[in-house]
N, C-alpha and C positions, 0 to 999 in steps of 0.2 A: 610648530614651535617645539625647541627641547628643551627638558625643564633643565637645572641645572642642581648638581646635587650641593645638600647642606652644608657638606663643612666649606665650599668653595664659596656659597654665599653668606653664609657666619663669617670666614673670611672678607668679604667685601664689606657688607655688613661693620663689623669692627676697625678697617682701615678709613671707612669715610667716617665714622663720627667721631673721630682722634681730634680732627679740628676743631669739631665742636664741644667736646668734651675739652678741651684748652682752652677754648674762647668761656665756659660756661663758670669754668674754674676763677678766671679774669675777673669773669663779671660779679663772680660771688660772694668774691676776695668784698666789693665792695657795698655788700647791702646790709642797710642796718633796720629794715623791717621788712615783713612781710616776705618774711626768705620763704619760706613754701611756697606761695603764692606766686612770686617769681621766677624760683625754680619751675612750677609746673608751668608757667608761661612760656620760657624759654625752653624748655625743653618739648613741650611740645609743639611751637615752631620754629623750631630747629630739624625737629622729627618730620612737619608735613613737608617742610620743603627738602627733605632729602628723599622723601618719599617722593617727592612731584619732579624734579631733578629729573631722575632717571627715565622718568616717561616723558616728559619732552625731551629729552636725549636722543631716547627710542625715536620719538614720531619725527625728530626733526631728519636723522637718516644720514646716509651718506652727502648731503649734499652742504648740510652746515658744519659737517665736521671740521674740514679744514682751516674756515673761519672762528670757528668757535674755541678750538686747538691751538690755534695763533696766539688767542690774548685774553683765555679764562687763568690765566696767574697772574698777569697785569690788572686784571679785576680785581680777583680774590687780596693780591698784594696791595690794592687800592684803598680798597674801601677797610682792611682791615688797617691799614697804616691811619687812615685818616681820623677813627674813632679811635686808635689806641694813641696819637699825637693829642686828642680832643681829651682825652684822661689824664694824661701828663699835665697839659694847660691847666686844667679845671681843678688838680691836685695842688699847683700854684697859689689858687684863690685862697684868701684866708676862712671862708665860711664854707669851703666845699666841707671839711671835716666833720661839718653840723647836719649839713643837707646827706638826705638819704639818695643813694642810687637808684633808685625805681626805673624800670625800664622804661623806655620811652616807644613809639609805636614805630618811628622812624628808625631808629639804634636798630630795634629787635629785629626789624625789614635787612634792612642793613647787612648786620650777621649774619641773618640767615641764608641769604643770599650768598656770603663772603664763604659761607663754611658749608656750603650742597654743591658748588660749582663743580668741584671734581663729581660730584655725583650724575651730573649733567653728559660728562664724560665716559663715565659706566654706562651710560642708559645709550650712548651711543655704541659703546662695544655690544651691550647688550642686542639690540638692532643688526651688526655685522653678522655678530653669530646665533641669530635667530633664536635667540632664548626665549622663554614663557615670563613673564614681566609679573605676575602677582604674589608669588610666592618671596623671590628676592627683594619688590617693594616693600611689601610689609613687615619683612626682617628687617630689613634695612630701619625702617619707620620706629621701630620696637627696638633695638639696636640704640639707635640715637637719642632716642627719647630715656631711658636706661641711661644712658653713661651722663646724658646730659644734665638729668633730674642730679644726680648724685655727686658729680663737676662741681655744681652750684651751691648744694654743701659742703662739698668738700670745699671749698673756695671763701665759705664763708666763717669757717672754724679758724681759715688762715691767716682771712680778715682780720678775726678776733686777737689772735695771738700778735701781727704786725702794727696793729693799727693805726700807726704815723705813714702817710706818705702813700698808701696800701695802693691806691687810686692811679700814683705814679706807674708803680709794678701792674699795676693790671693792662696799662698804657704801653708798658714797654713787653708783656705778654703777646699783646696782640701786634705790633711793629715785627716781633719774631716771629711772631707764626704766618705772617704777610711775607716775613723775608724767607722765610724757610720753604713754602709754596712756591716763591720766582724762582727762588734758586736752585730749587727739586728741578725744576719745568727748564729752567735756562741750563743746566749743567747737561741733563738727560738731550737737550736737544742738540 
């Protein structure tokens, strides 16, 4: 195995948690307690699964590539279209405004999933060209969790200043960042 040097995986590192750090921002935008507490949730599983990601990437190998390359933006664009429609609805209601955004265990599954997949991806190049997997994981993991932690306040200061509707925009955040993933993966292919 070759290691690979830092600033290439600082670079990897900082391109995969851009989603996360956008979704983390979304989510921040709408909580009205226990914003620490949250932040450190989401950010750090957001962090393990970008960490896990790239090792099932690796161990899956040339042979799921193909398949997995076909339709990890129709995932990604899925599941983040369906919980940022599910914001916009919910922004609708006349008592969302009251009820606090507390993560939910399924949502959190969800994202996390929505925003490591490209990572899934790495761990496969990673595999091609026989890199050493611990050093780029746990950057990667520290990487995520970092922008994610700070996304989520910063998200939450934005909250404070918008506060009508806030819950819409964090809906229509994540619809674009679903659209932005297909259309990166459908233009490029």
């Amino acid at each position: 195995m070759m290691p690979m040097d830092i600033t290439t995986v600082m670079l990897i590192a900082v391109g995969l948690a851009m989603d996360a750090f956008a979704v983390s921002i979304a989510h921040g935008m709408t909580a009205t307690s226990q914003k620490r507490k949250n932040a450190l949730i989401m950010a750090s599983s957001f962090s393990v699964f970008q960490m896990l990601m790239p090792l099932v990437g690796w161990l899956a190998g040339l042979a799921m590539a193909e398949l997995i390359m076909g339709i990890d933006h129709w995932i990604a664009f899925s599941l983040l279209t369906f919980i940022g429609a599910r914001m916009i609805y919910e922004s609708t209601k006349k008592e969302s405004s009251e009820q606090d955004s507390n993560l939910r265990v399924h949502t959190l599954l969800t994202l996390s999933v929505a925003t490591s997949i490209d990572a899934l991806m790495v761990g496969l190049s990673f595999a091609f060209l026989q890199t050493a997997l611990v050093i780029p994981i746990v950057t990667i993991g520290i990487v995520t969790f970092t922008v994610s932690f700070a996304g989520y306040l910063f998200g939450n200061v934005i909250g404070k200043i918008f506060k009508n509707k806030i819950k819409a925009i964090g809906g229509i955040m994540l619809i674009a960042i679903g659209t932005k993933i297909l259309l990166e993966h459908i233009i490029i292919a």
